[in-house]
N, C-alpha and C positions, 0 to 999 in steps of 0.2 A: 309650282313647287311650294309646299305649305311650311318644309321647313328641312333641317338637314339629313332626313332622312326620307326624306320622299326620293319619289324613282326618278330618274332620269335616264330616259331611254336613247337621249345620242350619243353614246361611248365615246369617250374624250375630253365631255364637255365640263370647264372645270366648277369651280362654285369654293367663294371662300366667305368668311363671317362666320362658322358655323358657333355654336354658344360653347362648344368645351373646347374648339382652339379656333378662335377666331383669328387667326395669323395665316393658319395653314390652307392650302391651296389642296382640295380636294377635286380629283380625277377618276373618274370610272374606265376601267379598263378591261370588267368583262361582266357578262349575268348570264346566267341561266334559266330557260325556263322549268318550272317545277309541281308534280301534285302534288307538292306537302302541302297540310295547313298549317297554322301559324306554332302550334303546338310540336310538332314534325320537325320544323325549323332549328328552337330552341333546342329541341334533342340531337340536335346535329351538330350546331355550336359548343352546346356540350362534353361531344366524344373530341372536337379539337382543345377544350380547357381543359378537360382532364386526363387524355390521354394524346397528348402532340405526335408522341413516339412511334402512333400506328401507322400513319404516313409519315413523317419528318424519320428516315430512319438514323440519323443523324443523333439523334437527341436519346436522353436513355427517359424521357422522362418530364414531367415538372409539377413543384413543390408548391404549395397552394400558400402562402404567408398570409395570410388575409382576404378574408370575404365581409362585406358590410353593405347596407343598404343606406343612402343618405340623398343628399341633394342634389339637383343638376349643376347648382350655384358652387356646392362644396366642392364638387367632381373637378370642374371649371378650374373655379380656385388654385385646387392642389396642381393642376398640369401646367398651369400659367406659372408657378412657382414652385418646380421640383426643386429646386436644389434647399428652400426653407424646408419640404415636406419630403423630401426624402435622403439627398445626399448625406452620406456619413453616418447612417440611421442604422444599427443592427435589425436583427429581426424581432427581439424582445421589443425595442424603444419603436419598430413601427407599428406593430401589434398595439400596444397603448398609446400613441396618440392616434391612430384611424379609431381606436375602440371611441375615444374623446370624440370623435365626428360619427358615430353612429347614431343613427334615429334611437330616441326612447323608447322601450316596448317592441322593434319593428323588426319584423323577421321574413317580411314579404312588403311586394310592390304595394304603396299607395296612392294614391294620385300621379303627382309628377317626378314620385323619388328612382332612383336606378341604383342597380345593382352592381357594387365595383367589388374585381377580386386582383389581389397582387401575387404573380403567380413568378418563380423562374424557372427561367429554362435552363436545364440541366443536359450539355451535349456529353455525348456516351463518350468522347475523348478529350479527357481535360487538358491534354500535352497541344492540343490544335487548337481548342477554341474557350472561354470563360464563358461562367455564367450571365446569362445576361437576366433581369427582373421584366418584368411585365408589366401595364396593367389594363385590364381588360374591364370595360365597361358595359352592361347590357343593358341596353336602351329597351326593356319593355314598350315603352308607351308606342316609341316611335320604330320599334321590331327592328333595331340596328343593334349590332356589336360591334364595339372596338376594341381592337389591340394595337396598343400604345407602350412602346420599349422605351425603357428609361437608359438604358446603357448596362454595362458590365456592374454585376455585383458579386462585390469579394469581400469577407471580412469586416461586414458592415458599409462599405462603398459602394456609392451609386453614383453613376454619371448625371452631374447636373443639365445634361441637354438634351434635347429629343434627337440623339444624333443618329440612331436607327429607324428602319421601314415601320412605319403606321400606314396600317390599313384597315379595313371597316369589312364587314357580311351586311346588307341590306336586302329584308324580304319585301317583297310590296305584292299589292293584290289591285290590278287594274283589269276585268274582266271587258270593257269596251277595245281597248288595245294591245295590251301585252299578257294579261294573262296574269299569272301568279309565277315571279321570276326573284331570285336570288340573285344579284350584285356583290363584285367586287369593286371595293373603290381603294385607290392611294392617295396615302394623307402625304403634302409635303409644304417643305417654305416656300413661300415665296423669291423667285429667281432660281431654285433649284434645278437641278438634272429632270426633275420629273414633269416641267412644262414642254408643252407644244412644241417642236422643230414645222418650219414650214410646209414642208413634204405631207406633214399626215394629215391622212382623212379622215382621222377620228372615227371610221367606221366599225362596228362592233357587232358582229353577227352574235343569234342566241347561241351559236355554238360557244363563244366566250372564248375563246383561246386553248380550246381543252385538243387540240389537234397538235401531234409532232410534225417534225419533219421528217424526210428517211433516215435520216443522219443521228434521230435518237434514241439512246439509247434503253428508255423506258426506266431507270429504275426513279427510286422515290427519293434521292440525295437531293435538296432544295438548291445546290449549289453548280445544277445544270443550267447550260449555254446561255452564258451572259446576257447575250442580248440575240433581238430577232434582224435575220439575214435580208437583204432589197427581197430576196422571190416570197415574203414572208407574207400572209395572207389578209393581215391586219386583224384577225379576231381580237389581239390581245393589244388597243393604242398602244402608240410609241410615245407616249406619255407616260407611261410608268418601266415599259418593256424596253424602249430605244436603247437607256442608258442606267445603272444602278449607282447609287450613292457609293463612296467608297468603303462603307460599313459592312457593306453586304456580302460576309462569308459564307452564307450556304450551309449553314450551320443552326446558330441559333436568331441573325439574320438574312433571311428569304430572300431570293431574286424575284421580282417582279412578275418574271415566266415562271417560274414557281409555284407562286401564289398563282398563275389563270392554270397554268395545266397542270397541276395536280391538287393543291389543295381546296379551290372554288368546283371541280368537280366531287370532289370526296364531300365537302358540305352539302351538296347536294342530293346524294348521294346516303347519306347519313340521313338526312332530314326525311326522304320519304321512307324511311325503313322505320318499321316498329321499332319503339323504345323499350316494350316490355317490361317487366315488374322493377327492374332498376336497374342502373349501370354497378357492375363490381369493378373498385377500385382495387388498383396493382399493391400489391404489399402494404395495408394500409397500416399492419403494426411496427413497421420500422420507418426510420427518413429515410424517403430515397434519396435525399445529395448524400448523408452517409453512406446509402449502401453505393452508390455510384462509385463514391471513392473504395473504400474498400474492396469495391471488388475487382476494380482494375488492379490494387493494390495485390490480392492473391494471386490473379491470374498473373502477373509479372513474377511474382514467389514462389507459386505451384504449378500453374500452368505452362509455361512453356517446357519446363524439364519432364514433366509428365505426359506431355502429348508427344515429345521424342522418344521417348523410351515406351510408351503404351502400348504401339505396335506390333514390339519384341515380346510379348510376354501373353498377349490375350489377339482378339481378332477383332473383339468389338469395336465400335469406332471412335477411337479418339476424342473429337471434335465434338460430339456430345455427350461423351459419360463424363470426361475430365472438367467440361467448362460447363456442368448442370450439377457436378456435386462444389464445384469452386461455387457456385451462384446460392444452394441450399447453404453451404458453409454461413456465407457471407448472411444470408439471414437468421441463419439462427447465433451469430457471432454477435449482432445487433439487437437479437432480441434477448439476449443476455447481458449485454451492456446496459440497455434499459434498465432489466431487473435489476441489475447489482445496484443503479440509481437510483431505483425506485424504492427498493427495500433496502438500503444503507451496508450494501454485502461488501466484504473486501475483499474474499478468496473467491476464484473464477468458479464457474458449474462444474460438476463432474458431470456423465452422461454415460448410457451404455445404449448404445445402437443394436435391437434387436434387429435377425437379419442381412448383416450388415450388406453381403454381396462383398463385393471388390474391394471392400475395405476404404476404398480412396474418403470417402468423408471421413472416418476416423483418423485416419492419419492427419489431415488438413485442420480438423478441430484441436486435435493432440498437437501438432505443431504452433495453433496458435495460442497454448497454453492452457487447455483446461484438460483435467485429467479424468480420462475415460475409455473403454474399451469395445468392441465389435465379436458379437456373437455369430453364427452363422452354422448350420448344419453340415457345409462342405467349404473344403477350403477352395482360394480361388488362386490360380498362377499370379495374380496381383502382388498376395501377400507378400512375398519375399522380396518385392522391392523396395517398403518402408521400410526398413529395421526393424532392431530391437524398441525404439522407444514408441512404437504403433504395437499397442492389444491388440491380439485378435484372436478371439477364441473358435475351436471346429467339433460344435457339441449343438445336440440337437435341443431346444427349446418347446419344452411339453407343461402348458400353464396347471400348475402347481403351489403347493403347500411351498415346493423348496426352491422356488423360481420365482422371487422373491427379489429387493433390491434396495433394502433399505437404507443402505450407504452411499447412494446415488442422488440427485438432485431432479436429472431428467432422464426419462426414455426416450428412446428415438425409432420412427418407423417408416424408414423412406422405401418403399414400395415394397413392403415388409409378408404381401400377399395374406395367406393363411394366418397371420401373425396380428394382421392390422386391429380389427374387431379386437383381441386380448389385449391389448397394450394397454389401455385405457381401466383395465380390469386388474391385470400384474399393479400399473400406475396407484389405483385406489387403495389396493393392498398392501403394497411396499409398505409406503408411510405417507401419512396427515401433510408433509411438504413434497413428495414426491412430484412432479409435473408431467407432461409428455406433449409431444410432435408426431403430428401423422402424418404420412404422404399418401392418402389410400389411392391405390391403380385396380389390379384383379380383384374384381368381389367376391369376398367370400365373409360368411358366417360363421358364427362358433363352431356349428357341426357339418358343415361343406363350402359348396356354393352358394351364392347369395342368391335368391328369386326374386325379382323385381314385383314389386308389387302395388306402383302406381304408373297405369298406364301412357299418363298424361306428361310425365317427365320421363328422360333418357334415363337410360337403364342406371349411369353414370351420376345423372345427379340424385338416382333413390339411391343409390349406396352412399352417397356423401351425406346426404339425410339421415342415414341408419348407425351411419359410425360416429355422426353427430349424437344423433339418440343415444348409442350407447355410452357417449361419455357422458350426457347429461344423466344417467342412471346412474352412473361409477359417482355424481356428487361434483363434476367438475362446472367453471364457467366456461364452455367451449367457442372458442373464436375463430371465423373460419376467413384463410386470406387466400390471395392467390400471387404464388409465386412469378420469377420473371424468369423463367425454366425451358428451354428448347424441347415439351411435351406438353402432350394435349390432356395428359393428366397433369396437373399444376395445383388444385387447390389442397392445400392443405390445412389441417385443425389443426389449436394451440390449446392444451388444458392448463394454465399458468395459476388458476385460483381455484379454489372450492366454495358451493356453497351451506357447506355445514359446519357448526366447527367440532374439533376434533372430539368432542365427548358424546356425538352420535355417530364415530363409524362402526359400531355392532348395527347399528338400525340399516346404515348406508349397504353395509357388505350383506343382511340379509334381502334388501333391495337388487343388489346385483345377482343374487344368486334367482330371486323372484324373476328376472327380466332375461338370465340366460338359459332359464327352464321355460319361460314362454315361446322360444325362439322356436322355428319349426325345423324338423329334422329332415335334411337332405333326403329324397326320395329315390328310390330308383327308375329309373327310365323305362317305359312301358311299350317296348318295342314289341313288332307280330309275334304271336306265336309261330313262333319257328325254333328250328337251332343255333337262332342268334343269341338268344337269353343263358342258352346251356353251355355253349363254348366263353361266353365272356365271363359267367360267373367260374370257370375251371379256372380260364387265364388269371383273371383275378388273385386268383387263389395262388398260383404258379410265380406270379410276381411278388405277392408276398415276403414266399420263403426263398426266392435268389437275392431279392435288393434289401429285407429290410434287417436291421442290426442284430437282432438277437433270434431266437429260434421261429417264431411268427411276428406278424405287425403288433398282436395283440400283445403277445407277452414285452414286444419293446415298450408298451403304454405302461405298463406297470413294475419294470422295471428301476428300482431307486440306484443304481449306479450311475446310467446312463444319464439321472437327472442332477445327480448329487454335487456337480460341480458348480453348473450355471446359477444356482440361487447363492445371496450370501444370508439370508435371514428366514427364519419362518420354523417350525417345528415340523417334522412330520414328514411325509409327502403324498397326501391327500390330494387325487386325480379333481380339479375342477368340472372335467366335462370328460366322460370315458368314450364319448364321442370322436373325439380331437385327435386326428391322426397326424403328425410331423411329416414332412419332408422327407424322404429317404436318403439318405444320407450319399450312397451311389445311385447318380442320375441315371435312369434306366435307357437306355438306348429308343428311339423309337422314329428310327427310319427304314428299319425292313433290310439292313445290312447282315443280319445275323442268319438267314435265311440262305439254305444253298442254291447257288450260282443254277443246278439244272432247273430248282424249281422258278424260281423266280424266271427263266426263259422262257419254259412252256406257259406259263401264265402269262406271258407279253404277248407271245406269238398265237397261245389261245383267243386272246382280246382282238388283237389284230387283224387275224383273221374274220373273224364276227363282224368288225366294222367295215371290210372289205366288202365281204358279203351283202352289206347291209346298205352298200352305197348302189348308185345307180348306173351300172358300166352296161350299157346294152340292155339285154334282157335278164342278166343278170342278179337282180336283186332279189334277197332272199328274205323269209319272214324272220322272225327271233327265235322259233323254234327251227329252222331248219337251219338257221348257223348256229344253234347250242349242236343239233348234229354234228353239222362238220367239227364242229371243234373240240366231238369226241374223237374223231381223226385226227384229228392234232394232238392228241392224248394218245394218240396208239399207235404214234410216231410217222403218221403222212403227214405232215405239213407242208416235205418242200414237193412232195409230188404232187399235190392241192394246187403248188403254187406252179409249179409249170404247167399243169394242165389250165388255170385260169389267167397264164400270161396273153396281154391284150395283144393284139397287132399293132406294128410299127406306127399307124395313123392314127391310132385312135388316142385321146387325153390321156392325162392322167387320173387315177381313179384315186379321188381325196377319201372312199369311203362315204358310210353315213353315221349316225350317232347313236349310241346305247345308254339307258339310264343306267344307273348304279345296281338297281333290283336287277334289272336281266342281265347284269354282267355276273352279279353273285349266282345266279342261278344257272350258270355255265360250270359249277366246282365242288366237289363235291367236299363234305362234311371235315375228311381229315385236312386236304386244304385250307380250308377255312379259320380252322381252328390253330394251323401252323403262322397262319399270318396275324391273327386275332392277339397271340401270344408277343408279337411281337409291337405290340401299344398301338400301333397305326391301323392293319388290318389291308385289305387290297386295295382301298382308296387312294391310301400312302404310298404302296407299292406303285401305284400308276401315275401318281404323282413322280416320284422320282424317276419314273422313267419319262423326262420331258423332252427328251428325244423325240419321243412315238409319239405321246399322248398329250392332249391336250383339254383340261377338267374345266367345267363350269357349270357351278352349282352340283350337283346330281346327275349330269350327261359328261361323259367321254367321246371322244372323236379322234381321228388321225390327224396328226400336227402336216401344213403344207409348208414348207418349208421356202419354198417358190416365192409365195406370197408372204411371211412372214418376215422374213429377212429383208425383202425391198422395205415394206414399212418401218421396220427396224433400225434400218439405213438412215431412211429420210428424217426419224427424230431422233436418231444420234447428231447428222448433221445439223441440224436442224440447233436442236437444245447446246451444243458446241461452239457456234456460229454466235448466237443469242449472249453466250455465256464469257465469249472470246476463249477459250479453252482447248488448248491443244490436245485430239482423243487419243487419251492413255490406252494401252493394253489392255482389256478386259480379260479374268479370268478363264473364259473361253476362249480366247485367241492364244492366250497361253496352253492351253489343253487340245488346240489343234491336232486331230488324226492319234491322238491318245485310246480312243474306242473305235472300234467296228460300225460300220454306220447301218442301220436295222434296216433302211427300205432297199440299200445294196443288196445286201443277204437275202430278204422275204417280202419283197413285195413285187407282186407281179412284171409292175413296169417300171419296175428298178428305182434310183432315185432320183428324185425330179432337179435333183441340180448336178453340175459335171464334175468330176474328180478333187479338179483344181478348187471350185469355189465349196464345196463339203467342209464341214469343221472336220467328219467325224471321215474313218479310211475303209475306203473299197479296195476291201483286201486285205489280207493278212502283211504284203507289202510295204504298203503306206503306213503301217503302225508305228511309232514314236513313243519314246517311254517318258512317262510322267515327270512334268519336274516335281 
């Protein structure tokens, strides 16, 4: 061993003297072998400095107080003597004196200097556990990292003792014997709980202690099973694992079992995975210990009252529309606090949330005192649960001369759809301080849907590129963060500065008009020549004049009443983009429920048939043109004498059918059907989608649902996922709709249905029918 970061490959074996605690009694208690290279490594250490929270689900998070490069001697120093170099230290007064200990000029490794950053851990319940500080050493030279807790910090206090878990990541590169292996080690005193007990064998397989028992429960809370049981396999010494300090809440201090099985495989785990062009930091424009507080703070204010009553009033679900606009609230509540700091404000922001949906952000911002309103083209059953003192306006949003907003501070666009792209453009026009917030989700462009146009990134991140673009056009500095949001759309831009000042925005607004005329025009879709092109452009047309507001779509674009409300500023109302078609105000239907009851039969039982035909029952099997025949039988009202005639014998299986693409299913129907279902926004794909009784879609082929078979699988990962979850299985909407419908292979299908009376959802018979609750 050349020094204290070299490998030691007998798990257990301890080693103390090291040069930054030479007091402490260092124990390894697992490693792993690994193909990262040394590079690979530090990118792994990494995602645990700066983002604890992805495995520790405990923690919401942690705050980085200091980063510095300086000496091994200084490093020493300060941990031999925390309580002169840290106790009673805010974060201002530790920030300047580590700045006093930083290297001159030095912003990367030199020789033998290391990299120290003081980080705290911020647990996601502050009623259970405090913050505790960190500090985290990365030994370049000697490819070791430490983490070293100083104690609870609050208010400027820090605990003067090392009374928390230290431990160490060591990579080493030994190709004659071990290979290239990642270690864990525990730092502790001397005579502490973390020496030797007679009994152990210090033995430490590569597996490293990353194996449960039956008995566990898998998730990633650090504050699982204390200690390891006699049948316990020793991967993980009972030098660190036997017994834990009593500091150790499982919180923002690790259990020993912990740290080998879960977090020494997640570094590993990390380190061989590309690092990619950089890691993005969670919310980097506000503090997360503020936003932590705060947002437990609304969620006790908002959230509890709102997830009871949610229920009553909408279908969606609770649990993440309520506590994902309480989380948006909380940061844009902080990113407002800022500003008012930064810019010397004394009166809160006003804001108008284009779009607003459910209204719930408006009301939670409005309640925490800044005055602002929610636009929206339809109203939603939400509204009338805020009151009176929640805006909420039910007017459609067509960018304009008169939509406009010059009395406002910010815009807001939480997944604002059709709307997102313009807000940055309404933003530049309003006024020279106007600001705005995107959340963009669906892509779309000024004049439809957005077209991806580099293939090398997700479709997802060239729209986040382009609405960036477009606010850099509109003049703004666009900063783009990502949310801590329960969706996989999360990032959002911030326009909070310009970079012109106000006596070129004639140059800026003829720029935007430059950059929203270059933009390409929504194409139409270039399906076969057929009667698909004839019937969609009618429907088209058909839809127009039932859903949209005035006499055509058109005449509602040019309409000035219908706009005259939503702006407060601007002269005129001069159409920005005559392209730009709104929201229809009544959402159109588009499940194929408007459709009569006979026809929608004959097209099941037509389908049905075909695939029956199509399966392999005997000699039976018929081409695609000979069951588009029969299923003019079925059109000319033989179906159920098809079907007694092709009933199988008592012995013989069941006939699942075989599969039909979507083209040979349309080419069973003739022109006026088509166009009756066409009319109806879905079309017979939809149609056989809802009927998932019978059918079962994937991709472009249909087939007959078995039912036999589906259900047992069904079975085994309800139990299954229940078991896992401890969760007793609730009612499922189908077991409430029990024998509510006629069950189709009862009725029509040769050999009836392949399950018995009793275990059917659906009723064989007019008998067994039950009325809906």
């Amino acid at each position: 061993m050349t020094g204290c970061g070299a490998d030691m490959t007998g798990c257990g074996a301890d080693m103390t003297g090291c040069e930054l605690l030479p007091e402490a009694v260092i124990t390894r208690v697992g490693f792993l072998p690994t193909a990262a290279e040394l590079a690979g490594f530090w990118s792994g250490v990494a995602v645990w400095v700066d983002k604890p929270h992805v495995v520790n689900r405990r923690l919401t998070g942690a705050k980085e107080v200091a980063r510095i490069w300086t000496s091994r001697a200084v490093i020493s120093s300060m941990l031999q003597n925390t309580r002169v170099f840290f106790a009673g230290k805010s974060e201002e007064s530790l920030q300047k004196k580590l700045e006093e200990l930083k290297m001159d000029g030095r912003n990367e490794a030199e020789g033998d200097d290391l990299e120290m950053i003081v980080r705290d851990l911020l647990p996601r319940q502050l009623e259970r556990a405090k913050v505790v500080r960190e500090i985290i050493v990365l030994d370049h030279p000697r490819t070791t990292a430490w983490f070293i807790p100083l104690g609870t910090s609050g208010h400027g206090d820090t605990e003067s003792e090392l009374s928390y878990k230290s431990y160490r990541f060591v990579y080493a590169e030994d190709i004659s014997r071990t290979g290239k292996t990642i270690a864990l080690d525990i730092l502790s005193r001397p005579g502490s709980a973390a020496s030797h007990s007679p009994e152990d064998d210090g033995n430490c397989s590569p597996g490293g202690a990353a194996a449960h028992s039956p008995e566990d429960d898998g998730n990633s809370s650090p504050g699982g099973a204390a200690a390891h049981s006699s049948e316990d396999d020793g991967n993980c010494s009972p030098g660190g694992a036997a017994a834990h300090s009593p500091e150790d809440d499982g919180i923002c201090s690790p259990t020993t079992k912990w740290l080998c099985d879960h977090l020494l495989p997640k570094v590993a785990k990390w380190s061989e995975q590309s690092a990619g062009p950089g890691r993005r930091r969670v919310q980097a424009l506000v503090p997360l210990d503020r936003y932590n507080v705060l947002y437990q703070q609304l969620k006790r204010r908002h959230g509890r009252r709102m997830v009871q009553i949610w229920p009553d009033v909408t279908n969606t679900d609770p649990e993440k529309f309520v506590y994902e606009d309480i989380a948006i609230a909380t940061y844009l509540l902080l990113l407002w606090e800022e500003e008012r700091g930064r810019l010397g404000l004394e009166e809160k922001q006003s804001f108008v949330d284009l779009g607003c949906g459910n209204g719930l952000l408006v009301h939670i911002l409005a309640q925490e005192g800044h005055p602002g309103k929610g636009i929206d083209v339809r109203k939603r059953t939400t509204w009338d649960i805020y009151g009176q003192d929640t805006v909420l306006q039910e007017e459609p949003i067509t960018p304009s001369d008169s939509c406009l907003f010059s009395d406002y501070d910010w815009l807001i666009g939480n997944h604002s759809d059709e709307l997102t792209p313009w807000i940055p453009v309404i933003a530049a026009r309003s006024s020279h301080s106007c600001r705005y917030f995107v959340l963009p989700c669906c892509p779309y462009d000024f004049h439809g849907r957005f077209a991806r146009t580099n293939t090398a990134d997700s479709h997802y991140r060239n729209y986040l590129d382009y609405v960036s673009s477009v606010g850099r056009a509109c003049g703004f500095n666009v900063e783009e963060d990502s949310l801590r949001i329960p969706s996989t759309r999360r990032i959002c831009h911030v326009g909070r500065t310009r970079i012109y000042p106000e006596e070129e925005t004639d140059k800026i607004d003829q720029q935007i008009r430059d950059f929203i005329s270059s933009r390409p025009r929504e194409q139409p879709k270039n399906p076969p020549k057929s009667q698909t092109e004839v019937i969609a452009t009618e429907c088209l047309q058909q839809r127009r004049n039932v859903f949209s507001d005035g006499p055509s779509a058109d005449s509602k674009l040019t309409t000035d009443q219908s706009r005259s409300k939503v702006g407060t500023a601007g002269s005129g109302s001069a159409l920005w983009d005559a392209g730009f078609q709104p929201r229809a105000r009544v959402e159109a239907v588009r499940n194929c429920n408007r459709l009569e009851e006979a026809l929608k039969e004959r097209i099941v039982n037509t389908v049905g048939l075909a695939l029956l035909n199509q399966g392999n029952h005997g000699n039976n099997k018929q081409t695609s043109k000979q069951a588009t025949v029969a299923c003019q039988n079925v059109n000319d009202g033989a179906f159920e004498d098809h079907m007694e005639h092709a009933a199988a014998p008592g012995n013989r299986s069941w006939n699942k059918g075989g599969s039909l693409q979507m083209s040979e299913v349309v080419s069973m129907f003739e022109k006026e059907t088509l166009q009756k279902l066409k009319c109806e926004c879905g079309g017979l794909k939809t149609l056989l989608k809802n009927k998932n009784q019978v059918f079962i879609l994937r991709g472009d082929s249909v087939r007959l649902r078995d039912w036999s078979l589906e259900e047992a699988e069904a079975g085994k990962t309800a139990i299954s996922t229940n078991k896992k979850r401890g969760k007793k299985k609730k009612k499922t909407d189908r077991e409430l709709r029990v024998k509510t419908s006629l069950c189709w292979f009862y009725l029509h299908h040769p050999d009836g249905c392949p399950k018995p009376a009793d275990n059917c959802y659906y009723a064989h018979g007019p008998a067994e029918l039950r009325h809906k609750p």
